[in-house]
C-alpha positions as CSV (number, residue, x, y, z in Angstrom):
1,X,-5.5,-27.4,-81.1
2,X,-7.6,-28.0,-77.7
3,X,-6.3,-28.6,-74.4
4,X,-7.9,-32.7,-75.0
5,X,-5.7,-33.2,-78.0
6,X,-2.6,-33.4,-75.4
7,X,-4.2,-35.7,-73.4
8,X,-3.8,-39.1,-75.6
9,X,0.2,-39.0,-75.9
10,X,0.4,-38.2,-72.3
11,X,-2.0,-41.0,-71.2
12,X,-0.3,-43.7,-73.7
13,X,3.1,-42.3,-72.6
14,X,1.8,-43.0,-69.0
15,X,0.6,-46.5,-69.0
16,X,3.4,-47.4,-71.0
17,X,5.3,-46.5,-67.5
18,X,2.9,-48.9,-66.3
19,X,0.9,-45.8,-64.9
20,X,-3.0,-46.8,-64.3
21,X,-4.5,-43.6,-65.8
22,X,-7.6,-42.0,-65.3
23,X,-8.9,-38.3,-66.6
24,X,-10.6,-35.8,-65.1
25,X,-10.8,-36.9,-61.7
26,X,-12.0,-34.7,-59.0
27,X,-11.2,-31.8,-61.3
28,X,-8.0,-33.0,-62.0
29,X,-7.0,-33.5,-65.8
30,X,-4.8,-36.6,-65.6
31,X,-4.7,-39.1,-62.4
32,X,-1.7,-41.4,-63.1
33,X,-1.5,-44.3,-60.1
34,X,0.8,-46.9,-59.2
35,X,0.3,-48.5,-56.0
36,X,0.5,-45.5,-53.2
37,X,2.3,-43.2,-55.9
38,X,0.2,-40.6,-57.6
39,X,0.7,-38.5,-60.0
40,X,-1.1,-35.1,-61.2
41,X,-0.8,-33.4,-64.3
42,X,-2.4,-30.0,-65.5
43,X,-3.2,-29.9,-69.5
44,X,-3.2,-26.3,-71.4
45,X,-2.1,-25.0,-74.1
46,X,0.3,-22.4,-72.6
47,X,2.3,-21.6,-69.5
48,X,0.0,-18.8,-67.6
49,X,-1.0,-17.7,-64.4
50,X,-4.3,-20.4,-64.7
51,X,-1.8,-23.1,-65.3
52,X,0.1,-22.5,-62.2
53,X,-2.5,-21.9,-59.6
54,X,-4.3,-25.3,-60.8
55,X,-1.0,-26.9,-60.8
56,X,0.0,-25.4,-56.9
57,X,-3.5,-26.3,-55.7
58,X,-3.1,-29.9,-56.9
59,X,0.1,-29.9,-54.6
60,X,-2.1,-29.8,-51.5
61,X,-2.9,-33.5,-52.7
62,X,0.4,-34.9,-54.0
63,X,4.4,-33.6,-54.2
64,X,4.1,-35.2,-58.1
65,X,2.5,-32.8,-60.0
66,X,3.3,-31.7,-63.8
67,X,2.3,-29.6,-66.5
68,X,2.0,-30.4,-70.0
69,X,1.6,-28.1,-73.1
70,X,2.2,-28.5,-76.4
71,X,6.1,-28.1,-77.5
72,X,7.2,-24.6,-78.3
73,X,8.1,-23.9,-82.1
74,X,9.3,-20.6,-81.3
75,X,11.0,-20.3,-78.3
76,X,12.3,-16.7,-76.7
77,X,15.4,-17.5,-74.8
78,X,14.3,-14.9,-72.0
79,X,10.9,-15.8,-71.5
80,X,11.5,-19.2,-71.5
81,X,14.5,-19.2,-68.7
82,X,11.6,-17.2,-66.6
83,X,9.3,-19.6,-67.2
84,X,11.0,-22.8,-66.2
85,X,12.7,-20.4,-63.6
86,X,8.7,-20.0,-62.2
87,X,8.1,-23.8,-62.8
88,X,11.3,-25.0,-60.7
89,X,10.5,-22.6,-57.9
90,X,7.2,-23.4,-57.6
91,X,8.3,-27.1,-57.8
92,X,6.5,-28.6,-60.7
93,X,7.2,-31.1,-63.2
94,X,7.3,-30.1,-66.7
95,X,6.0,-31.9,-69.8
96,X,6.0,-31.0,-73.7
97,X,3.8,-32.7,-75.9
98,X,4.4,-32.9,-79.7
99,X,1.1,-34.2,-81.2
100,X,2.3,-34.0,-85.1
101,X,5.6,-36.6,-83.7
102,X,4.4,-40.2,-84.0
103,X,7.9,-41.6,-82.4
104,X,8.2,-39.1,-79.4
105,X,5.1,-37.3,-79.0
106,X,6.0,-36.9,-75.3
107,X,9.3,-35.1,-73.2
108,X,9.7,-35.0,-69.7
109,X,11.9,-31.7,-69.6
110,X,12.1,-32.2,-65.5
111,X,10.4,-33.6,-62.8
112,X,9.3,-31.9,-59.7
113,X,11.8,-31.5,-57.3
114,X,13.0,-29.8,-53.8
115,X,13.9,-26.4,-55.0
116,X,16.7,-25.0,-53.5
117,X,16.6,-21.0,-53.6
118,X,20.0,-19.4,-53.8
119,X,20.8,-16.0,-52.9
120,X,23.4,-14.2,-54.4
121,X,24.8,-11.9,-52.0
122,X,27.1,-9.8,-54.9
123,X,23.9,-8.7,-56.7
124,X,22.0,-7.6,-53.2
125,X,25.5,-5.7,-52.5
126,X,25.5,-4.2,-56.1
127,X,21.9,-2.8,-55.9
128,X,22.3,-1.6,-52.1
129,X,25.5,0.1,-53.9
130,X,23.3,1.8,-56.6
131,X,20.7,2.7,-54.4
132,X,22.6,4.5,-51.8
133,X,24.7,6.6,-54.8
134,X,21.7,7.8,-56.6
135,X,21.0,11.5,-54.3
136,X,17.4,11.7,-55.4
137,X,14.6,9.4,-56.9
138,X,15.0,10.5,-60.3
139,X,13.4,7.6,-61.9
140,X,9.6,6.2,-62.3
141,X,9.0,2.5,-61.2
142,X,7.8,0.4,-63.8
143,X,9.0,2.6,-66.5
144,X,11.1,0.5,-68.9
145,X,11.0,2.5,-72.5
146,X,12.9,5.8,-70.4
147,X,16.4,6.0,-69.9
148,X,17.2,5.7,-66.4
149,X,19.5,7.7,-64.4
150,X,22.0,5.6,-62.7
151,X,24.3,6.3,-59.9
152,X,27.2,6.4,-62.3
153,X,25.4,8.6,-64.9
154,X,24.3,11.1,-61.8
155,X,27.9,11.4,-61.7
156,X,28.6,12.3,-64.6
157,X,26.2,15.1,-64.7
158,X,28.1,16.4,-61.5
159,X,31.2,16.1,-63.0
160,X,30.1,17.8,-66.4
161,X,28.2,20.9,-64.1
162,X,31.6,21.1,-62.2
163,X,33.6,21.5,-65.6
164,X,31.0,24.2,-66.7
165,X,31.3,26.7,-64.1
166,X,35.0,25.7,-63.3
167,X,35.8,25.9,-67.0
168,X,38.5,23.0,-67.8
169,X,40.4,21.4,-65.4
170,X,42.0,18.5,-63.8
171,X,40.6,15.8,-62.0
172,X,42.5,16.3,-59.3
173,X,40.9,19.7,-58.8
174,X,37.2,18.3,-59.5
175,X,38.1,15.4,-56.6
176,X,38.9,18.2,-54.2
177,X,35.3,19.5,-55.0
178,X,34.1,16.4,-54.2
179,X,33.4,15.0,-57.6
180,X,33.9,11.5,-56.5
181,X,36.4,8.9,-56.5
182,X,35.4,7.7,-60.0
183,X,36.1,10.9,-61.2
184,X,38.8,10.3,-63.6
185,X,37.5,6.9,-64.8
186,X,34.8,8.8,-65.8
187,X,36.3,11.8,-67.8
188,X,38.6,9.1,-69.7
189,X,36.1,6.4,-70.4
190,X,34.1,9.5,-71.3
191,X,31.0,7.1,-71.8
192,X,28.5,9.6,-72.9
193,X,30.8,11.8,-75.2
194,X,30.4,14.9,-72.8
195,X,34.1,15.5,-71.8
196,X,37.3,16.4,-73.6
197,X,40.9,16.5,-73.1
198,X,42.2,19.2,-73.7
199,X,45.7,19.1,-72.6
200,X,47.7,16.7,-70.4
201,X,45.2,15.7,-67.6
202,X,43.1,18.9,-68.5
203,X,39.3,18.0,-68.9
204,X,36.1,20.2,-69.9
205,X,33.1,19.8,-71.5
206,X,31.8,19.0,-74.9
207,X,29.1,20.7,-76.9
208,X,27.2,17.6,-76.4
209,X,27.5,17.8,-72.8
210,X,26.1,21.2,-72.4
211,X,23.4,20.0,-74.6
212,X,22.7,17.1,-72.7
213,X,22.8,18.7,-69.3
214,X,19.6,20.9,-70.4
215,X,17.8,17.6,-70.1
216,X,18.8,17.3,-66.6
217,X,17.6,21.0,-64.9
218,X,16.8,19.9,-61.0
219,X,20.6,18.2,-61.2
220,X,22.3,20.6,-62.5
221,X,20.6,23.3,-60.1
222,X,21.4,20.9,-57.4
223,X,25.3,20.6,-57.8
224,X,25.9,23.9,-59.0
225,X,24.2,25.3,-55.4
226,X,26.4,22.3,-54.1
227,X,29.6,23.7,-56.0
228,X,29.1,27.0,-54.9
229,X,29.0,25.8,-50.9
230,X,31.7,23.3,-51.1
231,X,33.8,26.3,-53.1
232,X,32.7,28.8,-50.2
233,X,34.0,26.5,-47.3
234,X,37.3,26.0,-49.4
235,X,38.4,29.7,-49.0
Protein backbone atom coordinates (compact mmCIF):
# COMPACT_ATOMS: atom_id res chain seq x y z
CA UNK A 1 0.00 0.00 0.00
CA UNK A 2 1.27 3.76 -0.70
CA UNK A 3 0.43 6.68 1.26
CA UNK A 4 -1.82 7.91 -2.43
CA UNK A 5 -3.97 4.86 -2.10
CA UNK A 6 -5.71 6.55 1.06
CA UNK A 7 -6.23 9.58 -0.55
CA UNK A 8 -9.40 8.65 -2.95
CA UNK A 9 -11.82 7.36 -0.03
CA UNK A 10 -10.85 10.41 1.96
CA UNK A 11 -11.40 12.89 -0.89
CA UNK A 12 -14.86 11.09 -2.00
CA UNK A 13 -15.73 10.88 1.70
CA UNK A 14 -14.99 14.70 1.78
CA UNK A 15 -16.97 16.13 -1.09
CA UNK A 16 -19.69 14.02 -0.15
CA UNK A 17 -19.67 16.46 3.11
CA UNK A 18 -19.81 18.91 0.45
CA UNK A 19 -16.03 19.55 1.13
CA UNK A 20 -14.30 21.39 -2.18
CA UNK A 21 -11.16 19.19 -2.14
CA UNK A 22 -7.91 19.82 -3.39
CA UNK A 23 -4.40 17.66 -2.90
CA UNK A 24 -1.18 18.60 -2.27
CA UNK A 25 -1.47 22.14 -1.68
CA UNK A 26 1.36 24.13 -0.44
CA UNK A 27 2.76 20.88 0.88
CA UNK A 28 -0.25 19.85 2.35
CA UNK A 29 -1.74 16.38 1.38
CA UNK A 30 -5.48 17.15 1.46
CA UNK A 31 -7.05 20.87 1.45
CA UNK A 32 -10.75 20.38 2.18
CA UNK A 33 -12.68 23.98 1.91
CA UNK A 34 -15.99 25.16 2.59
CA UNK A 35 -16.56 28.77 2.60
CA UNK A 36 -13.98 30.30 5.42
CA UNK A 37 -13.68 26.66 6.99
CA UNK A 38 -10.63 24.62 6.15
CA UNK A 39 -9.54 21.68 6.78
CA UNK A 40 -5.99 19.83 6.75
CA UNK A 41 -5.25 16.30 6.64
CA UNK A 42 -1.80 14.47 6.86
CA UNK A 43 -1.81 10.92 4.70
CA UNK A 44 0.73 7.96 5.92
CA UNK A 45 0.70 4.81 6.43
CA UNK A 46 1.48 4.77 10.21
CA UNK A 47 1.25 6.89 13.37
CA UNK A 48 5.12 8.21 13.81
CA UNK A 49 6.99 10.97 14.83
CA UNK A 50 6.85 12.37 10.83
CA UNK A 51 3.19 12.19 11.10
CA UNK A 52 2.95 14.41 13.99
CA UNK A 53 5.34 17.09 13.27
CA UNK A 54 3.65 17.57 9.76
CA UNK A 55 0.38 17.37 11.35
CA UNK A 56 1.46 20.25 14.39
CA UNK A 57 3.02 22.39 11.67
CA UNK A 58 -0.15 22.39 9.61
CA UNK A 59 -1.82 23.81 12.91
CA UNK A 60 0.02 27.09 12.50
CA UNK A 61 -2.53 27.43 9.44
CA UNK A 62 -5.81 25.98 10.69
CA UNK A 63 -7.32 24.49 14.35
CA UNK A 64 -8.85 21.51 11.78
CA UNK A 65 -6.30 19.35 11.11
CA UNK A 66 -6.42 15.31 10.86
CA UNK A 67 -4.48 12.36 10.21
CA UNK A 68 -5.50 9.50 8.24
CA UNK A 69 -3.86 5.97 8.02
CA UNK A 70 -4.96 2.91 6.99
CA UNK A 71 -7.18 0.96 9.69
CA UNK A 72 -5.26 -1.20 12.10
CA UNK A 73 -5.78 -5.10 11.69
CA UNK A 74 -3.86 -5.83 14.64
CA UNK A 75 -4.26 -3.50 17.25
CA UNK A 76 -2.10 -3.54 20.80
CA UNK A 77 -4.37 -2.18 23.38
CA UNK A 78 -1.31 -0.30 25.09
CA UNK A 79 0.16 1.24 22.14
CA UNK A 80 -2.86 2.21 20.75
CA UNK A 81 -4.26 4.09 24.12
CA UNK A 82 -0.63 6.03 23.81
CA UNK A 83 -1.23 6.74 20.57
CA UNK A 84 -4.60 8.38 20.57
CA UNK A 85 -3.45 9.58 24.07
CA UNK A 86 -0.43 11.58 21.81
CA UNK A 87 -3.14 12.50 19.06
CA UNK A 88 -5.72 14.10 21.64
CA UNK A 89 -2.99 16.01 23.36
CA UNK A 90 -1.51 17.27 20.60
CA UNK A 91 -5.14 18.16 19.40
CA UNK A 92 -5.54 16.38 16.14
CA UNK A 93 -8.28 14.74 14.36
CA UNK A 94 -8.03 11.24 13.65
CA UNK A 95 -9.03 9.29 10.53
CA UNK A 96 -8.86 5.46 9.51
CA UNK A 97 -9.13 4.48 6.11
CA UNK A 98 -10.16 0.91 5.03
CA UNK A 99 -9.38 0.72 1.25
CA UNK A 100 -10.50 -3.19 0.81
CA UNK A 101 -14.32 -1.75 2.39
CA UNK A 102 -16.38 -0.51 -0.52
CA UNK A 103 -19.44 0.59 1.98
CA UNK A 104 -17.26 2.46 4.71
CA UNK A 105 -13.99 2.94 3.48
CA UNK A 106 -13.73 5.90 5.76
CA UNK A 107 -14.04 6.52 10.07
CA UNK A 108 -13.69 9.56 11.67
CA UNK A 109 -12.55 8.06 15.18
CA UNK A 110 -12.47 12.03 16.57
CA UNK A 111 -12.15 15.32 15.58
CA UNK A 112 -9.78 17.79 16.87
CA UNK A 113 -10.62 19.33 19.84
CA UNK A 114 -9.57 21.65 23.04
CA UNK A 115 -7.63 19.19 25.08
CA UNK A 116 -8.06 19.45 28.46
CA UNK A 117 -4.97 18.03 30.52
CA UNK A 118 -5.79 16.63 33.85
CA UNK A 119 -3.52 16.09 36.63
CA UNK A 120 -3.94 13.49 38.99
CA UNK A 121 -2.68 14.59 42.14
CA UNK A 122 -2.93 10.74 43.94
CA UNK A 123 -0.30 9.42 41.42
CA UNK A 124 2.13 12.70 41.87
CA UNK A 125 1.52 11.93 45.81
CA UNK A 126 2.22 8.13 45.26
CA UNK A 127 5.63 8.64 43.35
CA UNK A 128 6.75 11.57 45.75
CA UNK A 129 5.89 8.68 48.42
CA UNK A 130 8.19 6.15 46.65
CA UNK A 131 10.80 8.47 45.92
CA UNK A 132 11.42 9.73 49.33
CA UNK A 133 11.28 5.85 50.87
CA UNK A 134 13.87 4.50 48.60
CA UNK A 135 17.40 5.47 50.88
CA UNK A 136 19.64 5.25 47.89
CA UNK A 137 19.42 5.28 43.95
CA UNK A 138 19.53 1.69 43.57
CA UNK A 139 18.06 1.52 40.26
CA UNK A 140 19.28 2.46 36.42
CA UNK A 141 16.94 4.85 34.44
CA UNK A 142 15.68 3.41 31.44
CA UNK A 143 16.24 -0.06 32.47
CA UNK A 144 13.07 -1.96 32.01
CA UNK A 145 14.17 -5.91 31.65
CA UNK A 146 15.82 -5.54 35.59
CA UNK A 147 13.89 -5.91 38.56
CA UNK A 148 13.65 -2.75 40.34
CA UNK A 149 14.02 -2.11 43.90
CA UNK A 150 11.09 -0.46 45.35
CA UNK A 151 10.64 1.38 48.51
CA UNK A 152 8.54 -1.54 49.83
CA UNK A 153 11.08 -4.25 48.62
CA UNK A 154 14.03 -2.02 50.32
CA UNK A 155 12.14 -2.81 53.22
CA UNK A 156 11.92 -5.89 53.17
CA UNK A 157 15.61 -6.44 52.76
CA UNK A 158 15.87 -4.41 56.19
CA UNK A 159 13.52 -6.36 57.80
CA UNK A 160 15.07 -9.71 56.55
CA UNK A 161 18.94 -8.20 57.61
CA UNK A 162 17.25 -7.42 61.08
CA UNK A 163 15.85 -11.00 61.48
CA UNK A 164 19.41 -12.42 60.48
CA UNK A 165 21.52 -10.88 63.06
CA UNK A 166 18.62 -10.69 65.61
CA UNK A 167 17.78 -14.25 64.93
CA UNK A 168 13.72 -14.67 65.19
CA UNK A 169 11.62 -12.35 66.66
CA UNK A 170 8.60 -10.26 66.89
CA UNK A 171 7.59 -7.37 65.09
CA UNK A 172 7.22 -5.47 67.84
CA UNK A 173 10.88 -5.88 68.62
CA UNK A 174 12.01 -5.15 64.83
CA UNK A 175 9.61 -1.80 65.00
CA UNK A 176 11.64 -0.68 68.04
CA UNK A 177 14.70 -1.05 65.68
CA UNK A 178 13.13 1.01 63.48
CA UNK A 179 12.01 -1.44 60.89
CA UNK A 180 9.16 0.64 59.81
CA UNK A 181 5.61 0.90 60.29
CA UNK A 182 4.83 -1.71 57.59
CA UNK A 183 6.77 -3.99 59.35
CA UNK A 184 4.23 -6.56 60.22
CA UNK A 185 2.20 -6.29 56.91
CA UNK A 186 5.31 -7.21 55.50
CA UNK A 187 6.41 -10.41 57.49
CA UNK A 188 2.65 -11.72 57.12
CA UNK A 189 2.02 -10.91 53.48
CA UNK A 190 5.47 -12.31 53.22
CA UNK A 191 5.51 -11.27 49.47
CA UNK A 192 8.82 -12.61 48.51
CA UNK A 193 8.78 -15.98 50.56
CA UNK A 194 11.74 -14.74 52.77
CA UNK A 195 10.11 -14.77 56.27
CA UNK A 196 8.60 -17.44 58.51
CA UNK A 197 6.47 -17.84 61.49
CA UNK A 198 7.68 -19.57 63.64
CA UNK A 199 5.64 -19.32 66.66
CA UNK A 200 2.84 -16.97 67.69
CA UNK A 201 3.94 -13.45 66.35
CA UNK A 202 7.67 -14.90 66.16
CA UNK A 203 9.21 -14.18 62.67
CA UNK A 204 12.68 -15.12 61.02
CA UNK A 205 14.07 -15.74 57.91
CA UNK A 206 13.78 -18.33 55.29
CA UNK A 207 16.50 -20.10 53.36
CA UNK A 208 15.30 -18.23 50.46
CA UNK A 209 15.78 -15.05 52.08
CA UNK A 210 19.33 -15.49 53.10
CA UNK A 211 19.76 -16.49 49.50
CA UNK A 212 18.22 -13.67 48.16
CA UNK A 213 19.82 -11.11 50.38
CA UNK A 214 23.38 -12.12 48.73
CA UNK A 215 21.99 -10.33 45.70
CA UNK A 216 21.61 -7.28 47.63
CA UNK A 217 25.50 -6.65 49.41
CA UNK A 218 25.62 -2.57 49.71
CA UNK A 219 21.95 -3.04 51.52
CA UNK A 220 22.57 -5.41 53.61
CA UNK A 221 26.03 -3.79 54.72
CA UNK A 222 24.08 -0.63 55.10
CA UNK A 223 21.38 -1.75 57.74
CA UNK A 224 23.41 -4.14 59.42
CA UNK A 225 25.95 -0.92 60.28
CA UNK A 226 22.53 0.76 60.83
CA UNK A 227 21.39 -2.11 63.26
CA UNK A 228 24.40 -2.08 65.08
CA UNK A 229 23.99 1.97 65.89
CA UNK A 230 20.44 2.06 66.55
CA UNK A 231 21.16 -1.23 68.93
CA UNK A 232 24.20 0.76 70.54
CA UNK A 233 22.05 3.92 71.39
CA UNK A 234 19.27 1.45 72.87
CA UNK A 235 21.52 0.29 75.81
Amino acid sequence: MKESDLFEPVKNYLEAGGYNVRAEVKNCDITATKGDELIIIELKLSANLQLFIQATNRQYITDSVYVAIPRPTQRSKKHWKGILHILRRLELGLIFVDVDNPVNPVEIVFHPIEFQRRKFKHRKRAIIKEAENRSQNLNVGGSNKTKIITAYKENAIQIAVFLRVIGNTSAKILREYDSGKKTLSILYSNFYGWFQRVDRGIYGITQKGEKELNNFPGLVKKYEKYLENVRKNNE
